[in-house]
C-alpha positions in Angstrom: 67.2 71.7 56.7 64.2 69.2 58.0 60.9 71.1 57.9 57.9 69.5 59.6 55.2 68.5 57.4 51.5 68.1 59.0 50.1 64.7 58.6 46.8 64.8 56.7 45.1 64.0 60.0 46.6 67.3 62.2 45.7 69.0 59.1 41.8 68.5 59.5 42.3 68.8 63.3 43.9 72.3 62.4 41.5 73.2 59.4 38.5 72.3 61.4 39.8 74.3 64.9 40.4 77.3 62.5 36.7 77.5 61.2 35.9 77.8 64.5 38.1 80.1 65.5 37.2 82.7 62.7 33.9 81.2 62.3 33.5 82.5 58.9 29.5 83.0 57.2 31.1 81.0 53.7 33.1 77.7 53.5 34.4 76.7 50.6 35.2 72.5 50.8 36.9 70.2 49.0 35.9 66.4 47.4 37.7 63.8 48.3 39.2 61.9 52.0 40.1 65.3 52.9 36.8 66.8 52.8 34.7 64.3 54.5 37.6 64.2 57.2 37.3 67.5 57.8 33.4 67.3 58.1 33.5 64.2 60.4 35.9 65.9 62.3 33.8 68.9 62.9 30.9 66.9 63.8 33.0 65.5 66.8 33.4 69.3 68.0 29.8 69.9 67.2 30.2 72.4 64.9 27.2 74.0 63.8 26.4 74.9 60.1 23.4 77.0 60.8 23.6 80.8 59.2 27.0 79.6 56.9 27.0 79.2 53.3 29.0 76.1 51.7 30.5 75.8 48.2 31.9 72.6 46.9 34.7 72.5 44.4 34.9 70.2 41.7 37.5 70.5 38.9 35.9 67.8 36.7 32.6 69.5 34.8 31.1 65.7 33.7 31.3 62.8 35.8 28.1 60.5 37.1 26.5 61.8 40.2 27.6 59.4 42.5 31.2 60.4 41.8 30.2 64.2 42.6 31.9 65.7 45.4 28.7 67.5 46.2 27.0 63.9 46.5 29.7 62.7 49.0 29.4 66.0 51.4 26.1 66.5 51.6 25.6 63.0 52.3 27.4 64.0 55.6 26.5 67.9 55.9 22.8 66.8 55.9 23.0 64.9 59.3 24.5 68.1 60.9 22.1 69.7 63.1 20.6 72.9 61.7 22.0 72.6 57.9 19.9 73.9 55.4 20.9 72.5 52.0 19.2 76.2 50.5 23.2 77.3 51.8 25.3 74.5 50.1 26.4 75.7 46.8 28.4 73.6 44.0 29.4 73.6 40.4 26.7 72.4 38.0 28.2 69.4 36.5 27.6 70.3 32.5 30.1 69.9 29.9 29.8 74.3 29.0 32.5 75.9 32.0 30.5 78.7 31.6 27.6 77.6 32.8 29.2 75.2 35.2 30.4 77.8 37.6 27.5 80.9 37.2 25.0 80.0 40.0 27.7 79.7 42.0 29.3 83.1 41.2 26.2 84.7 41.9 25.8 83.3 45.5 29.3 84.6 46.1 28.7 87.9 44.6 25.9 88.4 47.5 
């Protein structure tokens, strides 16, 4: 049986029509190509990130800065008309998982 499998590009297309379709108050983003596709491709359809709250997920808890997904994003998310970097949220990148992930568990418990 052949099943269809998206192409990473009609992916974003459908993960970026589907935020704003629901148009949900938290968005939870991923690193990598994948992420900053996503983000450029909701720039085209001028999304706008005001009154939203973004997380960033990182599996790796000690890598330089520059290597951060949260570097990468907000490099992008900050040239989005009405973003407020007060609502994008990330792991701290610290060796202790425990306190890696806290300040973010207590945005997401508000």
């Amino acid at each position: 049986m052949y099943t269809h499998l998206m192409t990473s590009k009609e992916a974003v297309i459908k993960t970026a029509d589907q935020i704003i379709e629901k148009n949900p108050k938290r968005i939870c983003l991923t690193g990598g190509k994948f992420g900053l596709k996503l983000l450029y491709e909701m720039s085209l359809i001028h999304f706008s990130p005001s009154n939203k709250s973004f997380f960033v997920t990182d599996e790796r808890l000690d890598c330089p800065k520059e290597e951060q997904n949260f570097e990468s994003l907000h490099h992008v998310l900050k040239d989005f008309k009405n973003f407020d970097s007060k609502n994008f949220f990330r792991f701290i990148q610290v060796k202790d998982p425990n306190l890696s992930y806290k300040g973010m568990i207590n945005e997401l418990d508000q």
